[in-house]
FIKELO-843069 format. One record per residue (C-alpha): residue number from 1; residue in three letters; x, y, z. Coordinates in steps of 0.05 Angstrom, whole numbers, m for minus. Example, Ala and Ser with C-alpha at 12.3 -4.5 7.8 and 13.67 -1.06 7.14 Angstrom:
2
@n->1	res->ALA	u->246	v->m90	w->156
@n->2	res->SER	u->273	v->m21	w->143
This chain:
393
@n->1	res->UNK	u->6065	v->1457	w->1739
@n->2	res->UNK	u->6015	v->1445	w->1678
@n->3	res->UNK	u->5960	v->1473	w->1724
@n->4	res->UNK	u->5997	v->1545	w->1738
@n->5	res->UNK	u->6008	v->1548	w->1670
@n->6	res->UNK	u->5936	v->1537	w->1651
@n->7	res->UNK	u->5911	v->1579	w->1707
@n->8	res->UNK	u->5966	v->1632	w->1680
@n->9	res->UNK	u->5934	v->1634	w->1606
@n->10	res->UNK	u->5863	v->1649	w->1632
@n->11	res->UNK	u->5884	v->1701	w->1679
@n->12	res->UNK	u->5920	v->1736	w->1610
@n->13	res->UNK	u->5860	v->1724	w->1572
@n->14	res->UNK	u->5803	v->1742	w->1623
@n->15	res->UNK	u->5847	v->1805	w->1634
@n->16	res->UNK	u->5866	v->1815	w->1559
@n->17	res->UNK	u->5782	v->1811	w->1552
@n->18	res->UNK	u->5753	v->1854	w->1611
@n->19	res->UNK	u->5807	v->1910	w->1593
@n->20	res->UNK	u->5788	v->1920	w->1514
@n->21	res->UNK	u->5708	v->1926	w->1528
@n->22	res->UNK	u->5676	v->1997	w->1537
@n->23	res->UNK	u->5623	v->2000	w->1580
@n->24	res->UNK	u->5555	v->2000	w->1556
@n->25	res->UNK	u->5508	v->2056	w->1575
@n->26	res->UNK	u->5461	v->2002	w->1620
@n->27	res->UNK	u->5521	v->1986	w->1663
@n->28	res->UNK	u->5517	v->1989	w->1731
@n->29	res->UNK	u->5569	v->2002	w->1788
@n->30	res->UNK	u->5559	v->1983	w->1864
@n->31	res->UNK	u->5589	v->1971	w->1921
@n->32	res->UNK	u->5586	v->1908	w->1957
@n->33	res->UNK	u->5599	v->1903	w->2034
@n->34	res->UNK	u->5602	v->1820	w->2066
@n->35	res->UNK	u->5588	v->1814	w->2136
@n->36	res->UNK	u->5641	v->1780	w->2188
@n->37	res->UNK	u->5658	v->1706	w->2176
@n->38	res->UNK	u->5684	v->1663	w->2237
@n->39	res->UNK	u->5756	v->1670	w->2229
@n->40	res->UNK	u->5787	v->1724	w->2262
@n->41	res->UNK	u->5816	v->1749	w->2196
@n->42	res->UNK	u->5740	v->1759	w->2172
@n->43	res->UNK	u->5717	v->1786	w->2237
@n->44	res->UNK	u->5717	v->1856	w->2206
@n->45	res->UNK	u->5681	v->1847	w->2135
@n->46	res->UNK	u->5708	v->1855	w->2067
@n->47	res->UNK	u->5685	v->1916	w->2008
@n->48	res->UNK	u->5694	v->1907	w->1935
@n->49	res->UNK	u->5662	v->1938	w->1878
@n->50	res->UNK	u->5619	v->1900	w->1830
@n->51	res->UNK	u->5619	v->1921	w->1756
@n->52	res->UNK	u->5551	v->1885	w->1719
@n->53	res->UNK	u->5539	v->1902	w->1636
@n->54	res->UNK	u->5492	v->1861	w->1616
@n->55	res->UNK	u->5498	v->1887	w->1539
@n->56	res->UNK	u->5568	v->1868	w->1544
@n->57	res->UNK	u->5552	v->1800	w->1584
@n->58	res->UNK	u->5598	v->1824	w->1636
@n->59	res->UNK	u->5591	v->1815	w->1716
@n->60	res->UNK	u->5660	v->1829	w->1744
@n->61	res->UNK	u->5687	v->1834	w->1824
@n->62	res->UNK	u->5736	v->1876	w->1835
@n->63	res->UNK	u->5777	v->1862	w->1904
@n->64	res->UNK	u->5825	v->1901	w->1938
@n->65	res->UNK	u->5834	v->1855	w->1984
@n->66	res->UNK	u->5876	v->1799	w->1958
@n->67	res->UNK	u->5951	v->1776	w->1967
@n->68	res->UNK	u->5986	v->1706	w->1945
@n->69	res->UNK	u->6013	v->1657	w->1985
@n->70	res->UNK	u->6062	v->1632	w->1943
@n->71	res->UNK	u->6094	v->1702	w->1949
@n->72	res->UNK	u->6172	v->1695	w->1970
@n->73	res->UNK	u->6186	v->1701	w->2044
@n->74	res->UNK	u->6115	v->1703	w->2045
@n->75	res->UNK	u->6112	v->1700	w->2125
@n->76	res->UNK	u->6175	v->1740	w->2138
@n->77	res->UNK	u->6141	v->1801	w->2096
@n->78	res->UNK	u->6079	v->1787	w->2123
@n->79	res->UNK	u->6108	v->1795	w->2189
@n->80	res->UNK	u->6149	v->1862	w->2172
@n->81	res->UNK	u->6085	v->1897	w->2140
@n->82	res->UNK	u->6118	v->1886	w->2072
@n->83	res->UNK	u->6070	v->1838	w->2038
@n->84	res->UNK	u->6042	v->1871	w->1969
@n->85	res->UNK	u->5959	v->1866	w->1969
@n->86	res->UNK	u->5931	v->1870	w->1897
@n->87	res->UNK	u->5860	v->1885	w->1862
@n->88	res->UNK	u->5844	v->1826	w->1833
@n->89	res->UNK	u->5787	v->1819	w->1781
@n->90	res->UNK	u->5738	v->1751	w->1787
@n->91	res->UNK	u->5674	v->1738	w->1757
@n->92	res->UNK	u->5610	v->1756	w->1808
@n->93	res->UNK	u->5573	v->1687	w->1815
@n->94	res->UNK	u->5642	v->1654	w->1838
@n->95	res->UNK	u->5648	v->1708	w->1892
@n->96	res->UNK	u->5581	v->1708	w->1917
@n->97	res->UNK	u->5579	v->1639	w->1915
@n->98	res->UNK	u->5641	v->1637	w->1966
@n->99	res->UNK	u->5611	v->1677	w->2018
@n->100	res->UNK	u->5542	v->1639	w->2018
@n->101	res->UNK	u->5580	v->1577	w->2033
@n->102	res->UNK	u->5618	v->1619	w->2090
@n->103	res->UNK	u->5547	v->1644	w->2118
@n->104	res->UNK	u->5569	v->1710	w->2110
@n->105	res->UNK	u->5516	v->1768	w->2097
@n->106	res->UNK	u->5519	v->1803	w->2026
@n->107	res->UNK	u->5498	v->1865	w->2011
@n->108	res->UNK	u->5498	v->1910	w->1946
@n->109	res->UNK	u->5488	v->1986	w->1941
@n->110	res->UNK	u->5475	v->2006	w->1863
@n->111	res->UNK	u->5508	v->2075	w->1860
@n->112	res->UNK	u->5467	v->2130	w->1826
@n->113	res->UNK	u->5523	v->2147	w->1780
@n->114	res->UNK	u->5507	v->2189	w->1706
@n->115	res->UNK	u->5540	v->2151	w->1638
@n->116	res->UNK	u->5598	v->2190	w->1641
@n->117	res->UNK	u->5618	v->2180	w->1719
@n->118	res->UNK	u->5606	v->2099	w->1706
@n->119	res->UNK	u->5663	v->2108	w->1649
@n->120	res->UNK	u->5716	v->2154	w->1693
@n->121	res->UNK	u->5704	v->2100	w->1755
@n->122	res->UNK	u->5708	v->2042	w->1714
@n->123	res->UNK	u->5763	v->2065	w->1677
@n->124	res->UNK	u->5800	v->2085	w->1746
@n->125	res->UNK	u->5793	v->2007	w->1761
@n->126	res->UNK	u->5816	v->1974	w->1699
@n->127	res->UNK	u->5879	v->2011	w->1702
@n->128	res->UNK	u->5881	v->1994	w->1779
@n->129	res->UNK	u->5883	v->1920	w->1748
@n->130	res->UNK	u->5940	v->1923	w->1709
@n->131	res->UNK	u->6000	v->1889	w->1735
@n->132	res->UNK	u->6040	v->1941	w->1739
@n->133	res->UNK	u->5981	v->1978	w->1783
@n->134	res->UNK	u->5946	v->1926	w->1819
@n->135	res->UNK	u->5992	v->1917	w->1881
@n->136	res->UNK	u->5992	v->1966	w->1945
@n->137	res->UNK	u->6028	v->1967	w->2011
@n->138	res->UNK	u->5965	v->1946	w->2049
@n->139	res->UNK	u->5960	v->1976	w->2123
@n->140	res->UNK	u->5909	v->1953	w->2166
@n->141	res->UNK	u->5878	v->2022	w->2182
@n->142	res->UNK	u->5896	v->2056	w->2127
@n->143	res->UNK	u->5898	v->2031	w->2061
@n->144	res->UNK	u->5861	v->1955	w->2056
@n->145	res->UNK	u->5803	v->1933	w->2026
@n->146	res->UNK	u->5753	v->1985	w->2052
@n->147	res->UNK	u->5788	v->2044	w->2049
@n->148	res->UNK	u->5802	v->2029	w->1977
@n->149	res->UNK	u->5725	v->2038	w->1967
@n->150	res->UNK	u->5733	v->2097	w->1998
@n->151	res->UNK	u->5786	v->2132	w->1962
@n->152	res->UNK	u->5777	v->2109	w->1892
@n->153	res->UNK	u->5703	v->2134	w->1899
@n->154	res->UNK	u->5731	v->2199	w->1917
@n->155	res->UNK	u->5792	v->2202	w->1867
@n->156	res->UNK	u->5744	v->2186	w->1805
@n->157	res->UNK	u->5692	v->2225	w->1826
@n->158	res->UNK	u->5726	v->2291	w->1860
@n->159	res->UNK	u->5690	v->2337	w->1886
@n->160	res->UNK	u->5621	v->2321	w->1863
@n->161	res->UNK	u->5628	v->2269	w->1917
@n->162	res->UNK	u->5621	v->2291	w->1987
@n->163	res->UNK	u->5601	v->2254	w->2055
@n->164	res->UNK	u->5546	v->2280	w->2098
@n->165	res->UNK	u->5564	v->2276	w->2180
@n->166	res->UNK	u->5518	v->2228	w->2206
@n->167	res->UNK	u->5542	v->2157	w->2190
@n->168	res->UNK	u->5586	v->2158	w->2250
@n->169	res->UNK	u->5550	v->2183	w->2296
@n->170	res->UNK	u->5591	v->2167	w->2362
@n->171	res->UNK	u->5665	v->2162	w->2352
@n->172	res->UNK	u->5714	v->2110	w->2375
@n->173	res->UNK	u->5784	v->2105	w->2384
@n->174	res->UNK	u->5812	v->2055	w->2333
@n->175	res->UNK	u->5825	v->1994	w->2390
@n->176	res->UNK	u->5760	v->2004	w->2409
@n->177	res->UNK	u->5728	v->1995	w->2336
@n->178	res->UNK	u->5770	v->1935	w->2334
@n->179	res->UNK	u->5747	v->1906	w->2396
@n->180	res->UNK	u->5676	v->1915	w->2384
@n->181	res->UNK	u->5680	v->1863	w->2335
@n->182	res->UNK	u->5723	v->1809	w->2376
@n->183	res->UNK	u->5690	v->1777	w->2446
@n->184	res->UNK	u->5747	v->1823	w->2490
@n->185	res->UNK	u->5758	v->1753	w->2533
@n->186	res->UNK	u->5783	v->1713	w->2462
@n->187	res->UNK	u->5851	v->1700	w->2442
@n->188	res->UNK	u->5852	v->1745	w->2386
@n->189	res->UNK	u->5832	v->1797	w->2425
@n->190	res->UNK	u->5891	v->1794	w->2469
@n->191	res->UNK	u->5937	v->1780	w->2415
@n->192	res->UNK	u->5914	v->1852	w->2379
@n->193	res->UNK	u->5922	v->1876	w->2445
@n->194	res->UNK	u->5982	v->1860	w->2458
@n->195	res->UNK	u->6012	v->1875	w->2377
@n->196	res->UNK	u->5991	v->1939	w->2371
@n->197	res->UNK	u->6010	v->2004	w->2406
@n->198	res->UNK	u->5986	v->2065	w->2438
@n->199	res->UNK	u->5982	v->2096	w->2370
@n->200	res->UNK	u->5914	v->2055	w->2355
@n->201	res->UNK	u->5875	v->2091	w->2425
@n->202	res->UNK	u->5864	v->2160	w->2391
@n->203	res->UNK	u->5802	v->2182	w->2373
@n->204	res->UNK	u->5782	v->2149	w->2295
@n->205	res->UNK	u->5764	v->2227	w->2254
@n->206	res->UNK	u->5690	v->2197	w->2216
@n->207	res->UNK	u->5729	v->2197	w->2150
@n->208	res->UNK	u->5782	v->2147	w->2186
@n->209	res->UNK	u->5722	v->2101	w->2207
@n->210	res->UNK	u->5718	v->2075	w->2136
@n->211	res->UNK	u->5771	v->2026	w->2155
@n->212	res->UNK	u->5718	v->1982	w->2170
@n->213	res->UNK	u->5668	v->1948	w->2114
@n->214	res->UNK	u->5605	v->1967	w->2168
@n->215	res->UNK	u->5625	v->2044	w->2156
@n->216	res->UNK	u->5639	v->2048	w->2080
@n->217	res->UNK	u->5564	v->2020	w->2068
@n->218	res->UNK	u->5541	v->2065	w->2116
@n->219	res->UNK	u->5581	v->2130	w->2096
@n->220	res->UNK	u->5565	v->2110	w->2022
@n->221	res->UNK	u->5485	v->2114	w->2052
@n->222	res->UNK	u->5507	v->2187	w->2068
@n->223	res->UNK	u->5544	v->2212	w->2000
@n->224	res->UNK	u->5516	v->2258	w->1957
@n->225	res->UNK	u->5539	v->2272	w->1891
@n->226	res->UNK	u->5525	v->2341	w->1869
@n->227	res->UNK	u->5525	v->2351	w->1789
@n->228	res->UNK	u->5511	v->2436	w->1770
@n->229	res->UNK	u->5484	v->2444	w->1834
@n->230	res->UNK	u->5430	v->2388	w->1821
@n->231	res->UNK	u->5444	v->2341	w->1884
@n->232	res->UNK	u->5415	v->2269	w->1890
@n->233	res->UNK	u->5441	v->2211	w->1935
@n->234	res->UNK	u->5500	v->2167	w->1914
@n->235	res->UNK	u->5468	v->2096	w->1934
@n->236	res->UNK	u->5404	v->2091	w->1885
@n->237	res->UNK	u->5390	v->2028	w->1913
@n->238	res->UNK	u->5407	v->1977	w->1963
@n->239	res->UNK	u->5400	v->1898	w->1961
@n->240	res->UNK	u->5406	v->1850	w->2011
@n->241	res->UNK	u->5434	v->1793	w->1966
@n->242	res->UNK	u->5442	v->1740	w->2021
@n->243	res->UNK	u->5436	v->1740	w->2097
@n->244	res->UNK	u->5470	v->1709	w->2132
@n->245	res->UNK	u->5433	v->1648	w->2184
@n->246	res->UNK	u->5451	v->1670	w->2259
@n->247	res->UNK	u->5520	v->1686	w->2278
@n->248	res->UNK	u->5587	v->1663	w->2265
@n->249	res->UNK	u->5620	v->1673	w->2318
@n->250	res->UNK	u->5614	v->1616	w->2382
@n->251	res->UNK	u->5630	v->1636	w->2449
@n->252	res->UNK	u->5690	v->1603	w->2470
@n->253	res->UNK	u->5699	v->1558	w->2535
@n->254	res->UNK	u->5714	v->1604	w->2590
@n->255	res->UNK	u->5769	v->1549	w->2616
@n->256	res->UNK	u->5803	v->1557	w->2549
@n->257	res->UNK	u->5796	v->1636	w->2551
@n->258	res->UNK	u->5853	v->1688	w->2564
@n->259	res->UNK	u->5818	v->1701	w->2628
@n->260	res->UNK	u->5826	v->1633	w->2655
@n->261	res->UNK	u->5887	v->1607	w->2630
@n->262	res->UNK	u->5923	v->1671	w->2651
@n->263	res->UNK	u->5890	v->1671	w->2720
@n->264	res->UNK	u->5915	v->1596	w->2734
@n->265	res->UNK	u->5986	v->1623	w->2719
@n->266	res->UNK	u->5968	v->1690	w->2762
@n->267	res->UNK	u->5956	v->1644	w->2820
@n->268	res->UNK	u->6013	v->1588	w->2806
@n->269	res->UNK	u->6060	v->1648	w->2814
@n->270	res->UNK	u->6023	v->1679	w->2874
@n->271	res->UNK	u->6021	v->1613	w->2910
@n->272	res->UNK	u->6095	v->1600	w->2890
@n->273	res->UNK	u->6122	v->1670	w->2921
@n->274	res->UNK	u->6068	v->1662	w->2983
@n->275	res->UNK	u->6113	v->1592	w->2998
@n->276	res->UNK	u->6176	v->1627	w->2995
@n->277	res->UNK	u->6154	v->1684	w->3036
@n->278	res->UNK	u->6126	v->1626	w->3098
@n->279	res->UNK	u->6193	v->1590	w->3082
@n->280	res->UNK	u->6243	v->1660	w->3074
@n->281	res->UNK	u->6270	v->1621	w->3008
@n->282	res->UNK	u->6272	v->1648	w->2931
@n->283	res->UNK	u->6252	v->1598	w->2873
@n->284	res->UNK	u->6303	v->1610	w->2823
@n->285	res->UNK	u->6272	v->1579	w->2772
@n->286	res->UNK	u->6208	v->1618	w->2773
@n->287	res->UNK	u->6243	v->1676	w->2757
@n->288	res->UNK	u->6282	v->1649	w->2712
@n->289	res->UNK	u->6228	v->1635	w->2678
@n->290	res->UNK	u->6192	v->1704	w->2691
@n->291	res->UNK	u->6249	v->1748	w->2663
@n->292	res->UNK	u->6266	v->1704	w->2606
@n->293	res->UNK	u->6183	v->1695	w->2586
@n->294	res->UNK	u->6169	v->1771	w->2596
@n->295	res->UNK	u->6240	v->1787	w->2569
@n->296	res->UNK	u->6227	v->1751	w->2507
@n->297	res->UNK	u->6161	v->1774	w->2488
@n->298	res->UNK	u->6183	v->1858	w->2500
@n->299	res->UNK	u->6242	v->1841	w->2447
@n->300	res->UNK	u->6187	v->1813	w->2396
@n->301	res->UNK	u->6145	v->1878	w->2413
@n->302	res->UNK	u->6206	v->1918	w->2409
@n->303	res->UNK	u->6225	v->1893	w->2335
@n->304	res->UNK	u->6150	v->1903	w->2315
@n->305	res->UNK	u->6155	v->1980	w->2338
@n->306	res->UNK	u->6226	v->1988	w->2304
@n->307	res->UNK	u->6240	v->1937	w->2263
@n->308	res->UNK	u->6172	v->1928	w->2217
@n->309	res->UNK	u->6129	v->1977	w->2168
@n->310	res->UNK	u->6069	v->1966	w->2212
@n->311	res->UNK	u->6040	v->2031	w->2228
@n->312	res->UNK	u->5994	v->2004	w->2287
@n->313	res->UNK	u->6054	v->1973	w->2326
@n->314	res->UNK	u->6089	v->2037	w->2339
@n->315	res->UNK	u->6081	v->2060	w->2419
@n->316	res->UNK	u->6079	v->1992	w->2450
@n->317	res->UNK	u->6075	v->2008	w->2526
@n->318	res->UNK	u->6058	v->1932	w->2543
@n->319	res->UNK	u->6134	v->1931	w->2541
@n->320	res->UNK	u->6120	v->1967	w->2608
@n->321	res->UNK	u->6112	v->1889	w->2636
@n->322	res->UNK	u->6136	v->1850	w->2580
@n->323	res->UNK	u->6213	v->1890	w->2581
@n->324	res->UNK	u->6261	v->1872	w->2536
@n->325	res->UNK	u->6323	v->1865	w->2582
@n->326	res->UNK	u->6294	v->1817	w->2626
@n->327	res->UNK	u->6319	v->1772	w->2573
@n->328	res->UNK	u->6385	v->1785	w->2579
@n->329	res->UNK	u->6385	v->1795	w->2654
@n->330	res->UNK	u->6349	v->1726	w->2664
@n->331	res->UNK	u->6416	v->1682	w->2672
@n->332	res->UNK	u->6432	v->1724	w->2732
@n->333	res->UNK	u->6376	v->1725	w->2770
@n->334	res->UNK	u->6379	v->1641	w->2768
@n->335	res->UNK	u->6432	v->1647	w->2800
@n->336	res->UNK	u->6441	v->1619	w->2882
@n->337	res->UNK	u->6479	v->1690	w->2901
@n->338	res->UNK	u->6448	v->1740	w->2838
@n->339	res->UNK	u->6492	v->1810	w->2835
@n->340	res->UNK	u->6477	v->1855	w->2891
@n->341	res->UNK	u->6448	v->1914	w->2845
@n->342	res->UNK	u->6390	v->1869	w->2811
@n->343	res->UNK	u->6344	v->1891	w->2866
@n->344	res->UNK	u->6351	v->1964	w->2841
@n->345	res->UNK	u->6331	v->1937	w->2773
@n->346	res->UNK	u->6274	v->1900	w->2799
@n->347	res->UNK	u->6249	v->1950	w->2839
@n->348	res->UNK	u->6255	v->1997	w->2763
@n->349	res->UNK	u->6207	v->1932	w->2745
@n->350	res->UNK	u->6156	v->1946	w->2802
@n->351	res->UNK	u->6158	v->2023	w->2780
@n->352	res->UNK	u->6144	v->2004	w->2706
@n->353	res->UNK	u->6089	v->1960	w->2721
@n->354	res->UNK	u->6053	v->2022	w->2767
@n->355	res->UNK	u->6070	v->2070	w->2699
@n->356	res->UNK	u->6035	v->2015	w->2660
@n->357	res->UNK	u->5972	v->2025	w->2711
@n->358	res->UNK	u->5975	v->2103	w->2696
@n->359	res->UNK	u->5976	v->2088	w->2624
@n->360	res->UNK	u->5914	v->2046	w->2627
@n->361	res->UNK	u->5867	v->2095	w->2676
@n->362	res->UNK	u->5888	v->2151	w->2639
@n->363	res->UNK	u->5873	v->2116	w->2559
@n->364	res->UNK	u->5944	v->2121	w->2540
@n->365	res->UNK	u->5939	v->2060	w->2526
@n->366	res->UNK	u->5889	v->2006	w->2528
@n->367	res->UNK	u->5910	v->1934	w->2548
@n->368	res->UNK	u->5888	v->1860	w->2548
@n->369	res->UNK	u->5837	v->1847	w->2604
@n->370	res->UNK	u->5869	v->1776	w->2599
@n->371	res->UNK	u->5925	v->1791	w->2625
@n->372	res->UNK	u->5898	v->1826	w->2689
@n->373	res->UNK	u->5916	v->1767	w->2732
@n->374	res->UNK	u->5989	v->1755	w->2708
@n->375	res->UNK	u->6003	v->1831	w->2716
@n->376	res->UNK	u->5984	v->1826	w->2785
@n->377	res->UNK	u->6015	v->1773	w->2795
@n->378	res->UNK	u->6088	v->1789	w->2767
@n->379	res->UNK	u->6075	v->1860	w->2817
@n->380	res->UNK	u->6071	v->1810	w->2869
@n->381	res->UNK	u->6124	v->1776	w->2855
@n->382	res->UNK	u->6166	v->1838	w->2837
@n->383	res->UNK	u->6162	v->1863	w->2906
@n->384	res->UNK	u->6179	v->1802	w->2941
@n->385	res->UNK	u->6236	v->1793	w->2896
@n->386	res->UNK	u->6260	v->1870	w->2905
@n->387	res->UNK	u->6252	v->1847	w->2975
@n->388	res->UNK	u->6290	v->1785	w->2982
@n->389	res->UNK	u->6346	v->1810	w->2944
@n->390	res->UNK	u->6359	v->1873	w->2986
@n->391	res->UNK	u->6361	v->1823	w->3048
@n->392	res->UNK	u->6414	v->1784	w->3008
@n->393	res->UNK	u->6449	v->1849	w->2993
């Protein structure tokens, strides 16, 4: 309690302080980009500005990227696309300090800004900071910590500012920026996968590439800032504060991988239905188990398209094999003598899984290689099923 309340004061006087100083004409304004850490939450970088006046004995981070966990319903918002990000303001050291001890690269570009463009930026970010200001809806793709670079850069400095083409030089469709940073046969690569919907496979415009940390530093390496015609480069100079010592990320076990754990299932459920085809019998439990697993996870997908904020979630066509009424058709296909008209709905099963194949050649949609082996599987056990209940009909 007494600790809040001390940790309240200095946040009301470190604010009170850093918003009643002008900034000295020696200031200096950058952009700082940090490398990928080893959680999958830091696979993708992190961009803040940093705000140094030495005259004024000021050296001051200010991050976009920040939420609190103390927040009410913080998991249930979290999970809707509800949860409120906020620019914080920290001291420099403290933050540089943080990512050292994460082995995370740090970089600094010192933007070639005049007096007067310092004061309308810096002045953009202070009232940013105030608490009535300082929290956004956050969206993954875009508005987070990057694309706030982006966009206050180009709301304080209009249209002096523009971006050269160049620092994207090949294109990518959003998934696949994503999965460039993630080992495709990893666990949070399938989850992402599996999340997020068809709307994430177009085509990334270069402006929309700034999502990412990597682009902002390079599209900033690209901006020019013209001033009465007189043009000159918006990064004056760049620093490699800290770099990071090998990578990391570690490979993990293949055993424990997506690939392998799915492909033990794949062939649990093969060799079940290639029994019960030798022995003309149906395991009830197994698809029991099938239609209530795959049932279960279309519903969550389902309530992530429909039910959430979450831009990226929209278009889910894994629900092609992960349907939502499998749940509630589940009890009745346990059963010894199932209704005669489930074969008609697992044959629709057998034809979504085939649309789901389209959808992938095609790059409707792109989905988890880890699941290649239970998709198979569940065809092959769709058919015999379609099968064995028409011979029961």
């Amino acid at each position: 309690m007494y600790k809040r309340i001390f940790l309240l004061i200095f946040i009301l006087k470190f604010s009170i302080g850093f918003s009643q100083f002008q900034l000295s004409e020696n200031a200096e304004i950058s952009i700082v980009s940090i490398g990928p850490g080893k959680e999958l939450y830091d696979s993708f970088g992190h961009s803040a500005f940093r705000v140094t006046d030495p005259r004024n004995n000021r050296d001051l981070i200010f991050n976009y990227g920040t939420f609190d966990f103390e927040t009410p319903n913080f998991i249930l918002k979290f999970a809707r696309g509800k949860l409120p990000y906020a620019l914080s303001v920290r001291d420099y050291q403290g933050f540089l300090n943080a990512y050292i001890r994460e082995n995370r690269t740090f970089v600094e570009q010192e933007l070639d800004l005049t007096y007067g463009e310092k004061t309308t930026l810096f002045n953009f970010l202070l009232k940013n900071a105030q608490p009535e200001n300082k929290e956004y809806q956050y969206d993954f793709f875009y508005d987070n910590c990057a694309t706030k670079i982006r966009d206050v850069l180009k709301e304080a400095l209009g249209n002096d500012l523009t971006y050269k083409n160049g620092y994207a030089p090949e294109q990518f469709t959003f998934r696949q920026l994503i999965q460039q940073r993630l080992d495709l046969n990893s666990w949070g690569s399938l989850g992402i996968d599996v999340a997020l919907g068809a709307v994430i496979d177009r085509t990334a415009t270069q402006w929309e590439h700034q999502y990412l940390p990597e682009y902002v530093h390079d599209a900033a390496t690209f901006a020019i800032l013209n001033n009465d015609g007189i043009e000159r480069p918006l990064v004056k100079k760049e620093t490699v504060v800290f770099q990071s010592t090998g990578s990391n990320k570690t490979k993990p076990f293949f055993l424990f991988t997506p690939l392998a754990v799915f492909g033990v299932i794949g062939l649990l459920i093969i060799g079940v239905t290639y029994r019960d085809f030798k022995r003309n019998k149906r395991t009830r439990w197994l698809d029991g188990v099938l239609f209530f697993t795959t049932g279960f996870v279309g519903v969550l997908l389902l309530l992530l398209w429909v039910a959430t904020d979450h831009t990226a979630t929209a278009n889910n066509y894994n629900m092609l094999w992960a349907f939502p009424l499998n749940l509630l058709f589940f009890p009745l296909i346990s059963k010894t003598q199932p209704k005669k008209w489930l074969y008609r709905y697992v044959f629709f099963l057998i034809l979504m899984l085939a649309l789901l194949t389209f959808h992938w050649i095609t790059g409707v949609q792109v989905f988890a290689i880890g699941f290649i082996p239970l998709i198979i599987a569940l065809a092959i056990r769709w058919i015999y099923l379609a099968r064995s209940l028409k011979k029961e009909k």
